[in-house]
gemmi code that builds the backbone of each chain (N, CA, C; Angstrom):
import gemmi

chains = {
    "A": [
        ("UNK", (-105.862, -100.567, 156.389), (-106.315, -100.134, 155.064), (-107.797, -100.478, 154.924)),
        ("UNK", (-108.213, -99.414, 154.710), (-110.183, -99.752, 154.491), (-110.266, -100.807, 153.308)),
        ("UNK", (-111.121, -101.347, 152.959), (-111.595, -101.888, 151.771), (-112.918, -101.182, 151.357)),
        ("UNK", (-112.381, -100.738, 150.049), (-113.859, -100.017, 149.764), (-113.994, -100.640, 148.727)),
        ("UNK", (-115.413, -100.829, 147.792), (-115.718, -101.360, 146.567), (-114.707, -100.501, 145.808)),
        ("UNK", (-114.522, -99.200, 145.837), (-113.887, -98.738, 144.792), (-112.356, -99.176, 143.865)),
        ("UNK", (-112.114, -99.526, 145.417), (-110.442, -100.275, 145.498), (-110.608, -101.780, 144.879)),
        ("UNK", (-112.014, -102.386, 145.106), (-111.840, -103.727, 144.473), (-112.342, -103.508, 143.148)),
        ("UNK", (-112.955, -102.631, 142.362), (-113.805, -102.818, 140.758), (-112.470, -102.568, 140.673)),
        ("UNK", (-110.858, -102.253, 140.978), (-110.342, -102.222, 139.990), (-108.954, -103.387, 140.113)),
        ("UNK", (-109.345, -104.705, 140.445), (-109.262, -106.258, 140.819), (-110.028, -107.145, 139.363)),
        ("UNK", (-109.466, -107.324, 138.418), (-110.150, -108.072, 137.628), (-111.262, -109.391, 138.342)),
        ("UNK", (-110.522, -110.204, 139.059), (-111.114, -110.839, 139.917), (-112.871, -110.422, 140.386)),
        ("UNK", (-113.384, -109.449, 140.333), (-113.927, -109.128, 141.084), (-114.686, -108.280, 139.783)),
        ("UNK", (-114.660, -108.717, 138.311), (-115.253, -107.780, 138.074), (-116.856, -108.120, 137.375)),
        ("UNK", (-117.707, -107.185, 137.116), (-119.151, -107.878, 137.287), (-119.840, -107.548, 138.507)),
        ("UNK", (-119.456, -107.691, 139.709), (-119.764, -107.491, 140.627), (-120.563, -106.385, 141.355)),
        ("UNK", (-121.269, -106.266, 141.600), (-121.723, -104.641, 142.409), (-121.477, -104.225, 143.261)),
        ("UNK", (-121.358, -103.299, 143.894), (-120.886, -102.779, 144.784), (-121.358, -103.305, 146.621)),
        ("UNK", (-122.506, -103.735, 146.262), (-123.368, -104.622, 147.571), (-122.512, -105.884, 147.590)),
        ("UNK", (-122.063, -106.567, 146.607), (-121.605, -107.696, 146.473), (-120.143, -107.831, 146.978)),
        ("UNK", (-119.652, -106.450, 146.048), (-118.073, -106.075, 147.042), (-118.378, -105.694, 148.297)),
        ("UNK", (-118.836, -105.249, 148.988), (-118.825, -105.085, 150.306), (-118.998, -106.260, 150.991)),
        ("UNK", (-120.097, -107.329, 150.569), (-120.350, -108.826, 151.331), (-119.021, -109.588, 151.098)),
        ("UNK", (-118.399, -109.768, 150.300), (-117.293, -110.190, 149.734), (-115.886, -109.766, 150.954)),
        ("UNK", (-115.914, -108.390, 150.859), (-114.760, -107.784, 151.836), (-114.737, -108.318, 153.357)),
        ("UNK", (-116.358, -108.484, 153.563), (-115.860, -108.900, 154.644), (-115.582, -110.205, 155.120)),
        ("UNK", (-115.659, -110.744, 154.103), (-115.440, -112.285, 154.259), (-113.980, -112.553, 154.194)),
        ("UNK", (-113.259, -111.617, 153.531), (-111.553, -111.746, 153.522), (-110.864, -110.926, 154.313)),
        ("UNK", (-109.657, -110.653, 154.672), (-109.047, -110.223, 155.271), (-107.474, -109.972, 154.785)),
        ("UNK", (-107.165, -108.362, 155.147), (-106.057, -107.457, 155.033), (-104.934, -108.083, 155.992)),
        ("UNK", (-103.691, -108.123, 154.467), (-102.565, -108.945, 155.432), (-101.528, -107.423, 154.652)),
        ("UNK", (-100.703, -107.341, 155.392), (-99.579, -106.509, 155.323), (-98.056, -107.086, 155.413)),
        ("UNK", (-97.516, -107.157, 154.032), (-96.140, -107.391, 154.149), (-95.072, -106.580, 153.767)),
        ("UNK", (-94.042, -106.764, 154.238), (-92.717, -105.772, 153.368), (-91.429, -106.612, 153.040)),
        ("UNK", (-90.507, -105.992, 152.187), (-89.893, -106.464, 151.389), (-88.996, -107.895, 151.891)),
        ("UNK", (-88.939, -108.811, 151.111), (-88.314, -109.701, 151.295), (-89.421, -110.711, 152.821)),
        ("UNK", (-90.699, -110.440, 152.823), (-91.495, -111.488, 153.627), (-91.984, -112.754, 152.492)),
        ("UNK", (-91.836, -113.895, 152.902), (-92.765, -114.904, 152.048), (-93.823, -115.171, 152.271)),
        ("UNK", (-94.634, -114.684, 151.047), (-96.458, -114.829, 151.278), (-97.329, -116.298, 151.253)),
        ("UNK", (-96.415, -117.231, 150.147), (-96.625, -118.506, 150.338), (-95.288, -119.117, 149.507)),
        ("UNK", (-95.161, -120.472, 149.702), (-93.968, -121.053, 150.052), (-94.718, -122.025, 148.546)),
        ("UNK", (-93.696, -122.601, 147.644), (-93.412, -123.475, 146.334), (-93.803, -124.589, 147.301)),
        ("UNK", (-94.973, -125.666, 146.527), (-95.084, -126.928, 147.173), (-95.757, -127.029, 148.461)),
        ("UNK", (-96.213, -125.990, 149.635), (-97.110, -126.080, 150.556), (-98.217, -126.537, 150.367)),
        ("UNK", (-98.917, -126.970, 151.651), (-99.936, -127.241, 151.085), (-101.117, -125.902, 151.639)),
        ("UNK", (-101.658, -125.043, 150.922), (-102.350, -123.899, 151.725), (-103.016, -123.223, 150.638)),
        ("UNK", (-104.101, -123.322, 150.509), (-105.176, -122.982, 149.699), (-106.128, -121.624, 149.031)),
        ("UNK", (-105.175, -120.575, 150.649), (-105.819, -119.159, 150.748), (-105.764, -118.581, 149.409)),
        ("UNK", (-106.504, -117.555, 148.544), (-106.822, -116.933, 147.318), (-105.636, -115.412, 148.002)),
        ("UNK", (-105.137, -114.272, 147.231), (-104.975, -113.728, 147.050), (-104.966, -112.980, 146.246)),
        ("UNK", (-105.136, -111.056, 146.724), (-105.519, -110.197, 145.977), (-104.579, -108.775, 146.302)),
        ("UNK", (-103.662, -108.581, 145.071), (-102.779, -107.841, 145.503), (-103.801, -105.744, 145.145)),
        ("UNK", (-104.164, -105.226, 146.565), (-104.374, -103.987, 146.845), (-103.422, -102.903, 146.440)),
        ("UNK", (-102.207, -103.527, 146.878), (-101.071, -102.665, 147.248), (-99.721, -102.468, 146.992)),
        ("UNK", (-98.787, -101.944, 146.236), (-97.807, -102.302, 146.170), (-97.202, -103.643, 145.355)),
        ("UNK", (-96.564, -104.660, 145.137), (-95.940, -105.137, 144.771), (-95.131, -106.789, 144.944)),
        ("UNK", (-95.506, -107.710, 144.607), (-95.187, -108.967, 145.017), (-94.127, -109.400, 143.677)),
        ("UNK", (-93.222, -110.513, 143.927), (-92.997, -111.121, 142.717), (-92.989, -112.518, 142.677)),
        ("UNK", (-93.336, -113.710, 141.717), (-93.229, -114.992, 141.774), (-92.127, -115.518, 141.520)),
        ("UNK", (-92.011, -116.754, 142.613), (-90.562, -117.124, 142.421), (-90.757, -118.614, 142.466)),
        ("UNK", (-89.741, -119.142, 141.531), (-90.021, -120.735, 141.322), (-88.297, -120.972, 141.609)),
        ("UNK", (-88.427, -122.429, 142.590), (-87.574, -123.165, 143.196), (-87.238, -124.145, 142.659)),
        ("UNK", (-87.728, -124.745, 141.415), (-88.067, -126.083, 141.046), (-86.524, -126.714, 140.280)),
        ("UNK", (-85.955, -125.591, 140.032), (-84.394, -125.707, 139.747), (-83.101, -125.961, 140.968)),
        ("UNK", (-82.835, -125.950, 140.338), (-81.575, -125.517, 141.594), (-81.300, -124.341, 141.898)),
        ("UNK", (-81.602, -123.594, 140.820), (-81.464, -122.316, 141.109), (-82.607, -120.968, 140.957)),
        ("UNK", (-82.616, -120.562, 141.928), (-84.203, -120.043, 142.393), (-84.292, -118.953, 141.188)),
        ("UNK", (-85.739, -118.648, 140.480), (-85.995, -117.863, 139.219), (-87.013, -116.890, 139.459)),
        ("UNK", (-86.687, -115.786, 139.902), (-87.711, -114.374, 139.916), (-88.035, -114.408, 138.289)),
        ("UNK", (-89.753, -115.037, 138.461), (-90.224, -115.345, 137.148), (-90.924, -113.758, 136.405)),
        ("UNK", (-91.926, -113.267, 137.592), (-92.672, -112.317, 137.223), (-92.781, -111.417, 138.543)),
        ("UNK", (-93.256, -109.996, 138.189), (-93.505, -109.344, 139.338), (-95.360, -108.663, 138.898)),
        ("UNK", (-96.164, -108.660, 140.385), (-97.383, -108.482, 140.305), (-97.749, -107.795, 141.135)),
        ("UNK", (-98.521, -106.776, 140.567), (-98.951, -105.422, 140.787), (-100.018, -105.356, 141.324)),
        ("UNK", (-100.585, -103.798, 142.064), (-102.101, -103.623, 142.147), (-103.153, -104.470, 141.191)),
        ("UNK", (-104.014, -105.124, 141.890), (-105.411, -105.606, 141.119), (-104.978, -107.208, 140.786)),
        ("UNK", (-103.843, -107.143, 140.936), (-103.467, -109.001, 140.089), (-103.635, -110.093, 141.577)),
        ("UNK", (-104.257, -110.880, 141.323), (-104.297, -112.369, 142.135), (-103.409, -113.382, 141.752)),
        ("UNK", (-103.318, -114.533, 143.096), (-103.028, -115.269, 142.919), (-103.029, -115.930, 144.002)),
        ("UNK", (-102.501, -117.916, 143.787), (-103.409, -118.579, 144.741), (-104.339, -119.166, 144.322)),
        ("UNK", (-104.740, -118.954, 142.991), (-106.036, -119.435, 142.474), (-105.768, -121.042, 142.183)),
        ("UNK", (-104.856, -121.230, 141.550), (-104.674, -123.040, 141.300), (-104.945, -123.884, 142.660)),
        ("UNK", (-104.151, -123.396, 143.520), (-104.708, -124.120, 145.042), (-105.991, -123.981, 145.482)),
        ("UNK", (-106.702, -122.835, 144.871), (-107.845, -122.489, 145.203), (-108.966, -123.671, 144.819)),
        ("UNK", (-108.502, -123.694, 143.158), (-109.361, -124.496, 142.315), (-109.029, -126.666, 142.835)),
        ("UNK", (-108.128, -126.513, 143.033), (-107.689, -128.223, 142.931), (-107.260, -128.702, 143.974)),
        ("UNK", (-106.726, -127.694, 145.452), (-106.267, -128.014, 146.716), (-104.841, -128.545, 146.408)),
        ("UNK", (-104.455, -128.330, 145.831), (-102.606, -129.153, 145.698), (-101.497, -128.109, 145.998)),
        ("UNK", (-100.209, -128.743, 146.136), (-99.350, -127.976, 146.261), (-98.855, -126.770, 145.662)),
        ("UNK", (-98.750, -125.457, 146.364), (-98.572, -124.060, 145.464), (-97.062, -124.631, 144.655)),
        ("UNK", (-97.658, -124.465, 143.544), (-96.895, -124.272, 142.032), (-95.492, -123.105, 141.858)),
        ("UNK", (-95.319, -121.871, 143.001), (-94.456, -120.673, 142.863), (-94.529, -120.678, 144.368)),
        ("UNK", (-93.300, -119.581, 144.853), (-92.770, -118.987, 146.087), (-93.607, -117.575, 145.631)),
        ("UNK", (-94.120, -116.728, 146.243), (-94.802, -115.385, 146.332), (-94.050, -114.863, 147.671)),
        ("UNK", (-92.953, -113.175, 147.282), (-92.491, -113.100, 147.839), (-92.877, -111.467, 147.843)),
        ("UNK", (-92.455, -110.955, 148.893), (-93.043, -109.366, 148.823), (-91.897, -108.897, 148.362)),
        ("UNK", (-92.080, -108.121, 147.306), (-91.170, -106.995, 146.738), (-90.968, -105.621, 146.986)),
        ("UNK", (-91.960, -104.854, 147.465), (-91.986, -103.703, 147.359), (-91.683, -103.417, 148.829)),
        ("UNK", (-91.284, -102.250, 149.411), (-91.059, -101.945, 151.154), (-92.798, -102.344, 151.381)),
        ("UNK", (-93.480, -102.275, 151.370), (-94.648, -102.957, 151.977), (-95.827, -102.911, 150.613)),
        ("UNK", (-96.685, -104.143, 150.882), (-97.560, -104.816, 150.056), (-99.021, -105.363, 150.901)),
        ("UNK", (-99.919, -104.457, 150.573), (-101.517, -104.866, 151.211), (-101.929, -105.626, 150.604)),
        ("UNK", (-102.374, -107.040, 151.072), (-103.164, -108.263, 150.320), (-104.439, -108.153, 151.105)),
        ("UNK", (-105.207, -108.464, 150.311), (-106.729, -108.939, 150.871), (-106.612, -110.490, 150.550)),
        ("UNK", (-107.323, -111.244, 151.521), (-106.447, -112.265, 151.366), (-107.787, -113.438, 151.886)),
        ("UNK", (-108.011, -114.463, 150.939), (-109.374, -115.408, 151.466), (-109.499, -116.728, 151.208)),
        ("UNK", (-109.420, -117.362, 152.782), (-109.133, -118.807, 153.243), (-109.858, -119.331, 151.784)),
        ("UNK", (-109.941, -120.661, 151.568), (-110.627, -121.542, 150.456), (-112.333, -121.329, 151.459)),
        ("UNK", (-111.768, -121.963, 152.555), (-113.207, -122.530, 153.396), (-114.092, -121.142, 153.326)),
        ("UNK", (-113.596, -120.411, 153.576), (-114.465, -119.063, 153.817), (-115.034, -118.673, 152.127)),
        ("UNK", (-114.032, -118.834, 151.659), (-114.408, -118.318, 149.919), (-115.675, -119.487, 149.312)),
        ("UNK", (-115.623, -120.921, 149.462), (-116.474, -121.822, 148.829), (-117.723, -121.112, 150.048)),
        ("UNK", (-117.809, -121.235, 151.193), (-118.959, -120.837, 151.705), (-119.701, -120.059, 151.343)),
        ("UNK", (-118.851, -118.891, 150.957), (-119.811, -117.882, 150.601), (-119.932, -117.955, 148.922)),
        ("UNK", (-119.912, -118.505, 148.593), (-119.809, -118.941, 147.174), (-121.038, -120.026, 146.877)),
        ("UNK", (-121.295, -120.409, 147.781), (-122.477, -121.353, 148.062), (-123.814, -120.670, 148.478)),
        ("UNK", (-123.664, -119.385, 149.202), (-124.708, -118.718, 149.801), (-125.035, -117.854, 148.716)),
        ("UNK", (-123.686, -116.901, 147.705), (-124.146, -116.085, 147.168), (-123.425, -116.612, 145.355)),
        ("UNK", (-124.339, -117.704, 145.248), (-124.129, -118.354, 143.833), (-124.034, -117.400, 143.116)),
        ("UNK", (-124.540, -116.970, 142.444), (-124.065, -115.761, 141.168), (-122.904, -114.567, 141.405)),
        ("UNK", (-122.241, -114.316, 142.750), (-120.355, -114.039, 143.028), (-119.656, -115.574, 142.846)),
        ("UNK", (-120.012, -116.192, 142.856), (-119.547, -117.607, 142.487), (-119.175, -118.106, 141.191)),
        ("UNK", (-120.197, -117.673, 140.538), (-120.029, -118.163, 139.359), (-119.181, -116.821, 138.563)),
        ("UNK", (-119.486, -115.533, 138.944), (-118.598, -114.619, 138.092), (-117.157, -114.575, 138.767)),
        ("UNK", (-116.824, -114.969, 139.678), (-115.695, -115.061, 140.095), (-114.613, -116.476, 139.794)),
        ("UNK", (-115.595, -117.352, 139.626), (-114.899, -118.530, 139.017), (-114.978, -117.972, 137.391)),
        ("UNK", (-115.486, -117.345, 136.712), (-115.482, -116.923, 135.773), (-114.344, -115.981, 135.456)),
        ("UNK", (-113.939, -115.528, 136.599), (-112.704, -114.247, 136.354), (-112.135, -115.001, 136.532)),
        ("UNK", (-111.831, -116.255, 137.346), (-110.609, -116.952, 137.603), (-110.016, -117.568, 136.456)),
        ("UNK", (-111.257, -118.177, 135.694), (-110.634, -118.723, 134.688), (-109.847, -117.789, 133.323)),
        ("UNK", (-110.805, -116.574, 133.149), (-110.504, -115.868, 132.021), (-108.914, -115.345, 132.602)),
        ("UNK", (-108.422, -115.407, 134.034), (-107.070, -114.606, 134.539), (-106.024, -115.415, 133.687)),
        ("UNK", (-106.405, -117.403, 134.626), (-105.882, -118.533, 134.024), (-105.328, -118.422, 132.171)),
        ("UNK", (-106.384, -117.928, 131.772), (-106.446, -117.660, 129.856), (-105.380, -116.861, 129.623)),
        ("UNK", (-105.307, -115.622, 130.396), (-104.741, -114.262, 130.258), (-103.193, -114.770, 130.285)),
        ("UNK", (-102.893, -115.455, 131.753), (-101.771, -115.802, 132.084), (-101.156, -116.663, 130.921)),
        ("UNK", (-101.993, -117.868, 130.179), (-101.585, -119.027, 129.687), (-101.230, -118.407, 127.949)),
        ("UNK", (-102.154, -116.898, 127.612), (-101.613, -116.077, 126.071), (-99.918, -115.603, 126.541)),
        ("UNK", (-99.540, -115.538, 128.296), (-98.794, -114.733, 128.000), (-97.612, -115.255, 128.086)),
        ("UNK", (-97.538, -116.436, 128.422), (-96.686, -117.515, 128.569), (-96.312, -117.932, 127.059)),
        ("UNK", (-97.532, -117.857, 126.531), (-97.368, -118.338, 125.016), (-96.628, -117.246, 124.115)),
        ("UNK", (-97.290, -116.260, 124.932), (-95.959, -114.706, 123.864), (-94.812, -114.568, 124.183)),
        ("UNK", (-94.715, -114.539, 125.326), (-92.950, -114.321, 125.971), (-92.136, -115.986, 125.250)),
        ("UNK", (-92.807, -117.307, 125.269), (-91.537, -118.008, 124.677), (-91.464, -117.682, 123.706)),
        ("UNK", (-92.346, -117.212, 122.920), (-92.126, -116.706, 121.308), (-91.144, -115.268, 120.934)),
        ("UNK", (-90.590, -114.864, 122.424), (-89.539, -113.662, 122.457), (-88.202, -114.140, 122.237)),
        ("UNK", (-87.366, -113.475, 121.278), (-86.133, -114.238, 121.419), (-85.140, -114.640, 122.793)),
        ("UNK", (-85.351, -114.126, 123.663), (-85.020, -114.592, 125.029), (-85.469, -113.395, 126.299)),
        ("UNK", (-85.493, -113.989, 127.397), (-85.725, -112.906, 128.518), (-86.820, -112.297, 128.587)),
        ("UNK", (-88.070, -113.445, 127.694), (-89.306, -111.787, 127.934), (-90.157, -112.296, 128.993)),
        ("UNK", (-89.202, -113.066, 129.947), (-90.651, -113.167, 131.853), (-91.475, -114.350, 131.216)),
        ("UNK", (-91.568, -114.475, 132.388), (-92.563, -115.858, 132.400), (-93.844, -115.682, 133.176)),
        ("UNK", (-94.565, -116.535, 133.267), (-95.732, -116.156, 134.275), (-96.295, -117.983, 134.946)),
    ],
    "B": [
        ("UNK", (-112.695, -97.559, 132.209), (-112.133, -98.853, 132.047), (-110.446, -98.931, 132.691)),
        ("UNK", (-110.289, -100.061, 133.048), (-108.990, -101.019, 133.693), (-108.299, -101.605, 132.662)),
        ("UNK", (-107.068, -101.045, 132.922), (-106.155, -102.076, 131.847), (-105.242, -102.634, 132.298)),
        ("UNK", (-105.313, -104.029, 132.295), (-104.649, -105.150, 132.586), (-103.854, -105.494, 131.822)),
        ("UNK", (-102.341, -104.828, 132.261), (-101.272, -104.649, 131.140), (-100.052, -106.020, 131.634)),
        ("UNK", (-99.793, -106.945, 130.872), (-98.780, -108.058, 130.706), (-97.664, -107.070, 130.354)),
        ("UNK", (-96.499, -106.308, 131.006), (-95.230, -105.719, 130.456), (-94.026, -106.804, 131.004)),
        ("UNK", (-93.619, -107.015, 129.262), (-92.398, -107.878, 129.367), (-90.839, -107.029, 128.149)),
        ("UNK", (-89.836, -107.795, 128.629), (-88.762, -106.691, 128.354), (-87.646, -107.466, 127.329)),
        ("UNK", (-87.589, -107.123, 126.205), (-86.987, -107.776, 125.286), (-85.737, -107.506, 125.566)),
        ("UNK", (-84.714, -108.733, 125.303), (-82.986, -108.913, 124.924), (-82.278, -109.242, 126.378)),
        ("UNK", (-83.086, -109.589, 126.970), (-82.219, -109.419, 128.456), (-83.011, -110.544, 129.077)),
        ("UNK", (-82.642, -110.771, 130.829), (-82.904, -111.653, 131.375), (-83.658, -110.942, 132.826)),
        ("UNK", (-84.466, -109.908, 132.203), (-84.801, -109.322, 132.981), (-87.146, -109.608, 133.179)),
        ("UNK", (-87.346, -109.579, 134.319), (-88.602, -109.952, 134.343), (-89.312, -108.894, 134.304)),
        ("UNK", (-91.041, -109.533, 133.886), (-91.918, -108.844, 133.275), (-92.905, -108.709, 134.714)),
        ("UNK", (-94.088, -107.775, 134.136), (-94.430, -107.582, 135.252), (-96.215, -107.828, 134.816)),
        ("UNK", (-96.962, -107.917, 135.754), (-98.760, -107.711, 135.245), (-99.338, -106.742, 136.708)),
        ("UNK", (-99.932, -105.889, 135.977), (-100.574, -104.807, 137.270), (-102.108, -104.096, 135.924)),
        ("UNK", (-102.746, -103.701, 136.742), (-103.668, -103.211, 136.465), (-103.586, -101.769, 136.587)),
        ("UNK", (-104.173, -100.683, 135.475), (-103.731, -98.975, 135.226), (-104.920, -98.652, 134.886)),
        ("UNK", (-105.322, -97.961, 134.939), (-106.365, -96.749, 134.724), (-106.003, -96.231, 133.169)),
        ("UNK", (-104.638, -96.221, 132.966), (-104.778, -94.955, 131.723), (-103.845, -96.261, 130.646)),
        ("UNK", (-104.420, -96.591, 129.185), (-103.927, -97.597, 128.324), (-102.108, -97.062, 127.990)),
        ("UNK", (-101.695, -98.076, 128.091), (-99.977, -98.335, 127.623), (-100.218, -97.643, 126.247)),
        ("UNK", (-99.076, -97.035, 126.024), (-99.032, -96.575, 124.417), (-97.277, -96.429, 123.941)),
        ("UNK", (-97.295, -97.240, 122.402), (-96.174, -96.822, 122.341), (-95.618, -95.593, 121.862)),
        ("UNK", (-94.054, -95.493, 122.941), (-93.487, -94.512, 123.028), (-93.318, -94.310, 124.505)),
        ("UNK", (-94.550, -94.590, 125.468), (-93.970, -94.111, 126.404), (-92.929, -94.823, 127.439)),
        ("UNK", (-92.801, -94.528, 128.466), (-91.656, -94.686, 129.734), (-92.249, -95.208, 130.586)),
        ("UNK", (-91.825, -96.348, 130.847), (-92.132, -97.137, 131.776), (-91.331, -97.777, 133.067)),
        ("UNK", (-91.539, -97.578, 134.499), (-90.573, -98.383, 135.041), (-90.797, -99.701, 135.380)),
        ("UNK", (-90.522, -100.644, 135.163), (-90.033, -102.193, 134.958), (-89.160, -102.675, 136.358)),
        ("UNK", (-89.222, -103.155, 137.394), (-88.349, -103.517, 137.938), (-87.356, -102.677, 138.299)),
        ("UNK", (-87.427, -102.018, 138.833), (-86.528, -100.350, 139.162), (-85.713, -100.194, 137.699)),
        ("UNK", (-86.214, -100.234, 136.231), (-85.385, -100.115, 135.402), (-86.159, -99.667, 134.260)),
        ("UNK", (-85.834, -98.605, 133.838), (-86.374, -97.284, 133.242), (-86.794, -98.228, 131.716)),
        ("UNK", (-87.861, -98.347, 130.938), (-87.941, -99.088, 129.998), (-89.207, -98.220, 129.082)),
        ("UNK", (-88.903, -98.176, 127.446), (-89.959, -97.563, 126.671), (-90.781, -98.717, 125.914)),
        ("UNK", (-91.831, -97.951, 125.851), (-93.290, -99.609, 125.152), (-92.542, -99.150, 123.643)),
        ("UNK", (-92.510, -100.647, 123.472), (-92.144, -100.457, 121.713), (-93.589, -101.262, 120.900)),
        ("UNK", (-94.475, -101.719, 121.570), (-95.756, -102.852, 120.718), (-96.233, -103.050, 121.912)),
        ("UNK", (-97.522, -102.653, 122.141), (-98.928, -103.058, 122.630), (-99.863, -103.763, 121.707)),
        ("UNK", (-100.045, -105.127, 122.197), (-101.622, -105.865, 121.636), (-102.360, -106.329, 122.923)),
        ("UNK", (-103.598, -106.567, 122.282), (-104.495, -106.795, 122.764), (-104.524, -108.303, 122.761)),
        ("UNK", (-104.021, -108.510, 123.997), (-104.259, -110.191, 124.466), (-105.391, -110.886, 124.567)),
        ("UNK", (-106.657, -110.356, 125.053), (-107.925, -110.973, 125.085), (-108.508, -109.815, 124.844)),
        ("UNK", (-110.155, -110.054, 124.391), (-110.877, -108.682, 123.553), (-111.404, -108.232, 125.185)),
        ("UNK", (-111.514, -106.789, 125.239), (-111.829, -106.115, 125.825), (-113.773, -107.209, 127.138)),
        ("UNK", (-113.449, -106.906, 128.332), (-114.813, -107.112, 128.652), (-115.305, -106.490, 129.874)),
        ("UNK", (-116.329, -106.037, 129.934), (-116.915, -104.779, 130.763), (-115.919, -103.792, 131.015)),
        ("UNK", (-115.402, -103.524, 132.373), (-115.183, -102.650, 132.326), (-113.228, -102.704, 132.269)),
        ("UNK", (-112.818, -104.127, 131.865), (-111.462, -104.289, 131.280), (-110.868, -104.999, 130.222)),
        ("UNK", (-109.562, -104.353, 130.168), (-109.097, -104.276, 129.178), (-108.419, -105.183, 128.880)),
        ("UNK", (-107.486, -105.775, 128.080), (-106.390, -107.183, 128.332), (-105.187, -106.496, 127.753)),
        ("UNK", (-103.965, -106.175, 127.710), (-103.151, -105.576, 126.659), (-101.793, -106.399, 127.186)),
        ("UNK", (-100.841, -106.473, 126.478), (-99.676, -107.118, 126.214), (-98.682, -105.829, 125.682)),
        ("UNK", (-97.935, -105.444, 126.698), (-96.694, -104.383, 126.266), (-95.398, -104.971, 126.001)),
        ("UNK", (-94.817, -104.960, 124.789), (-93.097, -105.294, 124.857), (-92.034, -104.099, 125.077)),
        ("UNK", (-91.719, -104.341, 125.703), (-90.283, -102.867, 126.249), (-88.933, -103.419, 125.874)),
        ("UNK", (-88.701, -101.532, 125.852), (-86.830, -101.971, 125.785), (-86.341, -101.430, 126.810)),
        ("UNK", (-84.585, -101.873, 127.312), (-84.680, -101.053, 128.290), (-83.587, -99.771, 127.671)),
        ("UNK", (-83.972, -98.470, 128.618), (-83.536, -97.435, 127.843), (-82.151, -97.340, 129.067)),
        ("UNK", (-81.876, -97.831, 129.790), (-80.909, -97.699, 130.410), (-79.496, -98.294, 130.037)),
        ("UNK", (-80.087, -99.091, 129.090), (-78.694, -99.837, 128.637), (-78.169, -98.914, 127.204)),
        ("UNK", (-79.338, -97.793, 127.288), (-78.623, -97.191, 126.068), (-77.795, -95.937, 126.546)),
        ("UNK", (-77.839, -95.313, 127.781), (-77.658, -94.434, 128.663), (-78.802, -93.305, 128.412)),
        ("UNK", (-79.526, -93.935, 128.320), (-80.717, -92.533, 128.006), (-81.417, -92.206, 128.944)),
        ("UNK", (-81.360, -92.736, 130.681), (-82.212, -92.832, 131.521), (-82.076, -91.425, 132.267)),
        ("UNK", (-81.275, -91.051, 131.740), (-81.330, -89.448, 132.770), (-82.058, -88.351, 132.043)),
        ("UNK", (-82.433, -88.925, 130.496), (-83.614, -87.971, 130.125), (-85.033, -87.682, 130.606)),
    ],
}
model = gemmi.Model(1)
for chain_id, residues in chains.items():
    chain = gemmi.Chain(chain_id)
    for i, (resn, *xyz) in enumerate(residues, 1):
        res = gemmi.Residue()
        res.name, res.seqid = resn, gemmi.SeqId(i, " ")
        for name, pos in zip(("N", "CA", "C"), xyz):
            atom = gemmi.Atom()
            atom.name, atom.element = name, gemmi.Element(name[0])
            atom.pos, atom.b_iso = gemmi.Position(*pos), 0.0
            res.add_atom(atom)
        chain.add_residue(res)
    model.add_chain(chain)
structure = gemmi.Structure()
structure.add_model(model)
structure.setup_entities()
C-alpha cells in the first residue's frame, strides 16, 4: 500500500501538517498488514510502537476482567498506542484485527522521538493531536456512561 | 473537512465504533455498526470544529431488532 499525503490529511493525528512533512513522516514509519482475528498488541506488554489505522478495521479489547470485553471498534484515520507512546508503560487494551485485513502505518517510539527532535514543529503538532485525540476519547467515555447502558466504551 | 465521528448504540450491549468520514453523520440516516444495520437518532458536537476536522458524537438505534433491516 503506497502512503501518500493524501491518505494521511485524513488521520487526525497528522493534522496541520503539510504535505512535505507527510511525506518525511511516512518514511520514517512503516506498513504492517493484518487480517481478522491477528493481535496487533497484547494488554500489559511492554512495546511502545504508535499506530495509525489506514485501512479497514481494528477493535479494542480489555482483559482486565475475567472476562475478555470488545470495548470499541476503530476505523480508517483513528490511532492508537499513544499512552505507551507518551509514558513507556504497559499497553492499557488488547488491539485485535477485525476486519478480513487491516493496513497500519505503524512507528517505533525510537524512530518517532528522533524525528521529533530533528523536525520540532511535527513534534509539537503531533503531540498536540495526541493530546486533543486523548480529550476526544476522555468526552466520550464521559457520554457513553451517561447512556442508560451499552453505549461502548473507549 | 474530516469528520471524526464517536458512533455508539443505545439499549444493548453492543459496541461503538470511532472512524473518520468525509461526508457529516446526520440524523435519520443508516448506519452499519458492527455488521449491524443501525439509524443516527442525535449527533453533537464533541469538541468545536479545528482546521480541517470535525469532532461529532452519533447515538444509534439498532434497526434490526425492529425487523426493519431488509428495507
Amino acid at each position: 500500500m503506497e502512503i501518500t499525503p493524501s491518505i494521511l490529511h485524513t488521520a487526525d493525528l497528522f493534522a496541520g501538517l503539510s504535505d512535505t512533512q507527510l511525506t518525511a513522516l511516512a518514511a520514517v514509519g512503516q506498513v504492517s498488514v493484518f487480517h481478522r482475528g491477528d493481535i496487533i498488541l497484547k494488554e500489559g506488554e511492554q512495546s511502545t510502537a504508535v499506530y495509525v489505522v489506514l485501512k479497514g478495521q481494528v477493535e479494542v479489547v480489555s482483559e482486565l476482567t475475567e472476562n475478555t470485553t470488545s470495548l470499541i471498534i476503530l476505523g480508517a484515520g483513528q490511532s492508537f498506542g499513544e499512552m505507551s507512546l507518551l509514558d513507556a508503560g504497559p499497553r492499557s487494551a488488547t488491539i485485535r484485527c477485525l476486519s478480513p485485513e487491516a493496513s497500519l502505518l505503524t512507528f517505533t517510539r525510537d524512530d518517532l522521538l528522533a524525528f521529533w527532535d530533528q523536525e520540532s514543529r511535527v513534534g509539537y503538532r503531533m503531540l498536540f493531536n495526541i493530546a486533543r485525540d486523548l480529550a476526544f476519547k476522555l468526552r466520550i467515555r464521559n457520554l457513553t456512561n451517561a447512556l442508560p447502558r451499552g453505549g461502548g466504551d473507549l | 473537512m474530516i469528520y471524526k465521528v464517536s458512533y455508539v448504540i443505545v439499549g444493548g450491549q453492543h459496541r461503538g465504533m470511532v472512524i473518520n468520514q468525509e461526508e457529516a453523520p446526520q440524523v435519520g440516516h443508516r448506519v452499519e455498526l458492527d455488521e449491524q444495520l443501525c439509524e443516527i437518532i442525535e449527533v453533537q458536537e464533541l469538541v468545536p470544529p479545528m482546521g480541517d476536522f470535525a469532532y461529532l458524537h452519533a447515538t444509534c438505534r439498532l434497526l434490526e431488532e425492529e425487523g426493519i433491516s431488509n428495507q
